[in-house]
C-alpha positions in Angstrom: -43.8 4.7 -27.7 -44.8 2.1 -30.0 -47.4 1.9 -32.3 -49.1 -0.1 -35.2 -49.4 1.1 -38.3 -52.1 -0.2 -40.8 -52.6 1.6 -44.3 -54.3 1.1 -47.6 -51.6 -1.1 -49.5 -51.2 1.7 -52.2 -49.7 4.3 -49.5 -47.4 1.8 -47.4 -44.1 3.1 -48.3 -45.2 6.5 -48.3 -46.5 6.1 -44.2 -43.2 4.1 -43.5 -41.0 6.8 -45.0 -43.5 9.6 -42.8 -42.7 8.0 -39.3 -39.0 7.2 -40.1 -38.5 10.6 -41.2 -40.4 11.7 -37.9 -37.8 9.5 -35.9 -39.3 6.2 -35.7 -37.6 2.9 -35.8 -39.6 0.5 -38.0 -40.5 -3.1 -37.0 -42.8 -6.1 -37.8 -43.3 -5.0 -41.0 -46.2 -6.6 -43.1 -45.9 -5.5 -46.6 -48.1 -8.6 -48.4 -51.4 -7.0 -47.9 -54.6 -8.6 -46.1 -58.1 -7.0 -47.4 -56.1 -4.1 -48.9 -54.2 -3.7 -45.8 -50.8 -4.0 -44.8 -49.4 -2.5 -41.4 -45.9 -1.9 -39.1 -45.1 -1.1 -36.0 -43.5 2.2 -35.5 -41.4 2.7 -32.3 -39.8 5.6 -31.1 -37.8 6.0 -28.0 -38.9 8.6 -25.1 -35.6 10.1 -23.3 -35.7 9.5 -19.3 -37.3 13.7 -19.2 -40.0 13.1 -21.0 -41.3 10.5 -19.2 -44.8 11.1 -17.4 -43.2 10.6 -14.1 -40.7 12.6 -14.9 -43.2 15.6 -16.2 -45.0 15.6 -13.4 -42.5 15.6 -10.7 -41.3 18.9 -12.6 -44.8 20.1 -12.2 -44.7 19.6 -8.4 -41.1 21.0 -8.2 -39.1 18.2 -7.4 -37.4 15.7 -8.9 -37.9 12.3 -11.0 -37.7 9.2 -8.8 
């Protein structure tokens, strides 16, 4: 899952710190702020059974295709 990131400039190392301790890999970072802004993208990887597909076919009783 990825996502963007945009906080008051004040707070952005404080977010950044939140989502890597929540097991996010940060990227794109944008630390010079624009309007009091500055944003990065947070990703996190899904393993293969989490996957909606995967959740779903669990569900039904079968398996993932």
């Amino acid at each position: 899952m990825r996502i963007r990131v945009s906080t008051k400039a004040e707070l952005y190392e404080q977010r950044k710190q939140q989502h890597i301790e929540r097991g996010y890999r940060i990227e794109d970072e944008r630390p010079i702020p624009v309007n009091g802004l500055c944003s990065f993208i947070a990703l996190r990887e899904e393993p293969e059974s989490d996957s909606v597909d995967a959740l779903v076919a669990e569900a039904l009783g079968g398996r993932p295709r």
